[in-house]
C-alpha positions in Angstrom: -12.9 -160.2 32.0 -11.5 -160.4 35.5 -12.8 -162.4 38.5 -12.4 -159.8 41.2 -12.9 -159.8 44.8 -12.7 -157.2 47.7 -12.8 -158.5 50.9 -13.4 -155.8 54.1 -13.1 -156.6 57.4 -15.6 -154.6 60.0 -18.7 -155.8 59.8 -21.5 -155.6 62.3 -23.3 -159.1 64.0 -26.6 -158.7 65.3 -28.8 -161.4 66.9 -32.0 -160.9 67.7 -34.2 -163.5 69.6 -37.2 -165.1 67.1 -40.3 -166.5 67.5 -39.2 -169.9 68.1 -37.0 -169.7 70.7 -34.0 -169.5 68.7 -31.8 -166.4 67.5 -31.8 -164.9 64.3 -28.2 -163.8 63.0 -27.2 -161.0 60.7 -24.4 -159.1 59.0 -24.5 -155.8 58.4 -21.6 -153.3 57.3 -19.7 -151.5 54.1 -20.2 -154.0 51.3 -18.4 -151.9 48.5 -16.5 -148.7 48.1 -15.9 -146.2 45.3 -13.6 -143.6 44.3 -11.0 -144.7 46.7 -8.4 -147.4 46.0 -8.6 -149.9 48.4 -6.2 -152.5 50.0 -6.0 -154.2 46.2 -4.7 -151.3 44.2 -7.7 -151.1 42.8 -10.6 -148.0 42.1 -14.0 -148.6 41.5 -15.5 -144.9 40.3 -18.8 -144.5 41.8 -21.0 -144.1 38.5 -20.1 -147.8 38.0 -20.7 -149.0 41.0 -24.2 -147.0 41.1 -25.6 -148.5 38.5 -24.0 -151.8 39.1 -25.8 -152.0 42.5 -28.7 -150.4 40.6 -28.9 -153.8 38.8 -28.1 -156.3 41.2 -30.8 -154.8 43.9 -33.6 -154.9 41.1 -32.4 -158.5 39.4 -31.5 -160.2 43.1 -32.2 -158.4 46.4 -36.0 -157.7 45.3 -36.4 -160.8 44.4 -35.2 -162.6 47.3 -32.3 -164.2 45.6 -28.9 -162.5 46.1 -26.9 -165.0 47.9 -23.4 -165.5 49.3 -21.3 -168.5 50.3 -19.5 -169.2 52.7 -15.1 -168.5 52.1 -13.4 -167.8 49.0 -15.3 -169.6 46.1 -13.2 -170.0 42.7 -15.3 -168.6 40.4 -18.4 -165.8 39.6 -21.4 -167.8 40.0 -23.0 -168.4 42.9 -23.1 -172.4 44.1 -26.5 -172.8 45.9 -24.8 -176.2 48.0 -22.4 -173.6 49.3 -25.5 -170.6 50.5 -25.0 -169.7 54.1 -26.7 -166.4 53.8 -29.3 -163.9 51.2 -28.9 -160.4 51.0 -31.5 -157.7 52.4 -30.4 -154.7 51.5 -27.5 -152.5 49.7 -28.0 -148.8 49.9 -25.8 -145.8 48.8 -23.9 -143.8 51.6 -22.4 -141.7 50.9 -19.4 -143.2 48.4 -20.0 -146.5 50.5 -22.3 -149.1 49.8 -23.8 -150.3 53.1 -25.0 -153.9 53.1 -27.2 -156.5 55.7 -27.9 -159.8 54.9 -29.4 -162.3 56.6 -27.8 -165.8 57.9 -29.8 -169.1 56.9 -30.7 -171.9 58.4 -28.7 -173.8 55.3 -25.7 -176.4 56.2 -23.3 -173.6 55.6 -24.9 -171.1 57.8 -24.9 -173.0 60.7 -21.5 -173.4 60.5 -21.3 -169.4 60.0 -24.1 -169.2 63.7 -21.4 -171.5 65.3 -18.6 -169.1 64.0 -20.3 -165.9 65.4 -21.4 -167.9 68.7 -17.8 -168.3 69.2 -16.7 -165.2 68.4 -15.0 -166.0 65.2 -13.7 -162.2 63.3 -16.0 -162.3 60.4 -15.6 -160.2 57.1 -17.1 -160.1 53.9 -16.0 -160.3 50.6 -17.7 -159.0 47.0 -17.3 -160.9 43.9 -17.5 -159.6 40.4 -16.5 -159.8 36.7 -14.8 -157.0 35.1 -12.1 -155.2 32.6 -9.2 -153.4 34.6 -7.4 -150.1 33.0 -4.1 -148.7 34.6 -4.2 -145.0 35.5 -2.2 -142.3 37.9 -5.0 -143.2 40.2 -4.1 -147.0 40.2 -5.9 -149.8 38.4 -9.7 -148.6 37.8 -12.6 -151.2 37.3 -13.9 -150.8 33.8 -17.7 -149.7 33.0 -18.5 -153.6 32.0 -18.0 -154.4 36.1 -20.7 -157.1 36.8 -21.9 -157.6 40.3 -21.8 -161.5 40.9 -22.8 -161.2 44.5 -22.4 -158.2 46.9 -20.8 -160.6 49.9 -19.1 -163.9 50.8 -18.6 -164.6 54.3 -15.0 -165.0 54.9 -13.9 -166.1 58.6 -10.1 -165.7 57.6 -10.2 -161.3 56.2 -6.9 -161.0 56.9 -5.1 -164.2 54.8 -3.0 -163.1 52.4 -4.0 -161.3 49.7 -1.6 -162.9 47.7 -2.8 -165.9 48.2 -6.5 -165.3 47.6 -5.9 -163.3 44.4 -3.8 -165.7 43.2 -6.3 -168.7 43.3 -9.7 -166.6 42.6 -8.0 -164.4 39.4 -5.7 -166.6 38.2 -8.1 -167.6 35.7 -9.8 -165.3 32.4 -13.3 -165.9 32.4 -15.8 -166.1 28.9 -19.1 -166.3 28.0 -20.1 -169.2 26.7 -23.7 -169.5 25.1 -24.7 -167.4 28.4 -23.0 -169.8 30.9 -19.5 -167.9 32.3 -16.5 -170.6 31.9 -12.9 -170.9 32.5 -10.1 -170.7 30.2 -7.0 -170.7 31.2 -3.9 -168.6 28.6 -1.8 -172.4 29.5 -4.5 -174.6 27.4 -3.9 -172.1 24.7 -0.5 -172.4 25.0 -0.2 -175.7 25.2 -2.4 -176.0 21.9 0.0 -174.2 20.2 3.3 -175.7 21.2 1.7 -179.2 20.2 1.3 -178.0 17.2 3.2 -178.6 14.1 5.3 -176.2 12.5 3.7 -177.2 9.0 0.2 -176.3 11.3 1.1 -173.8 13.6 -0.4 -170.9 11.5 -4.0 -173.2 11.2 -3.9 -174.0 15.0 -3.0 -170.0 15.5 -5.7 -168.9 13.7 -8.1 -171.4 15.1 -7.2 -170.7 18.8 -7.6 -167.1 18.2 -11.1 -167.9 16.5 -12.1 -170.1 19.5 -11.3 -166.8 22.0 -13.1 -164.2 19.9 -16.3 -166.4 19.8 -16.6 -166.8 23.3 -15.9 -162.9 24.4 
């Protein structure tokens, strides 16, 4: 499976004034897309997303615990240090998936106030696991797409894509006794060039056996 990450750019701040004589801040916009291939190459049919979204609202936004950090984090699960905002909502438009969340009062999300007080371009960017098939309609997010959270706050949506995609997916992720890991294909690799050539079919065999047990 896949880290992937859309990032999209026009999102909506609103402030409103609260009851302690502060402002409350919010981000509201597209979150997601389907049936169209976006910036990445990439086409997430709708029936997936659906039900994705399905899941995520019932596991995380009812419950008060579907959180985004702030910039590009480097792998699928969510690092509570890093929380600058929780998700209120993610409803269907259309073949859009239109998102608000709400900014907290964590380290993080003052520094994400500060940005919007400034009138730092703000965009947000999903994060999910997932297979990736190649079709005549480009590269199409499997079935087995898992939501990790609907939105990062990225102050920098137009960096490289290049770049981004080349530190976030660099990497296959595993399931590890129900905790997601790293593993990179080079400590494979590396395994088997060590290896002996009296070994090499044992330390083959073995490092295939170690992959298989953790998909």
């Amino acid at each position: 499976m896949k880290l992937i990450t859309e990032t999209i750019e026009d999102i909506e701040v609103l402030t409103e004034a609260n009851t302690k004589g502060g402002k409350d801040y919010k981000i509201k916009g597209v979150f997601m897309q389907a049936d169209i291939k976006n910036r990445n190459g990439r086409v997430y049919p709708v029936e997936t997303l659906a039900k994705e979204v399905s899941r995520y609202t019932t596991e995380y936004i009812n419950k008060r615990r579907a959180f985004g950090e702030l910039g590009h984090p480097d792998g699928p699960t969510v690092n509570l240090e890093r929380v600058s905002h929780m998700i209120t909502s993610l409803k269907p438009e259309g073949k859009n998936f239109i998102g608000e969340a709400k900014v907290m009062d964590t380290p993080y999300g003052k520094i994400v106030k500060n940005l919007i007080d400034e009138g730092a371009q703000l965009g947000v960017s999903s994060r999910g696991m997932g297979s990736i098939q190649s079709s005549s309609q480009g590269n199409v997010v499997g079935k087995d797409f898992y939501l990790a959270t609907a939105a990062d706050i990225v102050a920098d949506p137009s960096a490289p894509d290049a770049f981004v995609e080349g530190i976030m997916e660099g990497k296959e992720w595993v399931w590890d006794n129900g905790v997601l890991k790293s593993k990179t294909v080079e400590e494979y690799k590396s395994e088997i060039e060590r290896a002996r050539r009296t070994e090499l079919a044992e330390i083959k065999s073995k490092v295939f056996k170690d992959f298989v047990s953790k998909l």
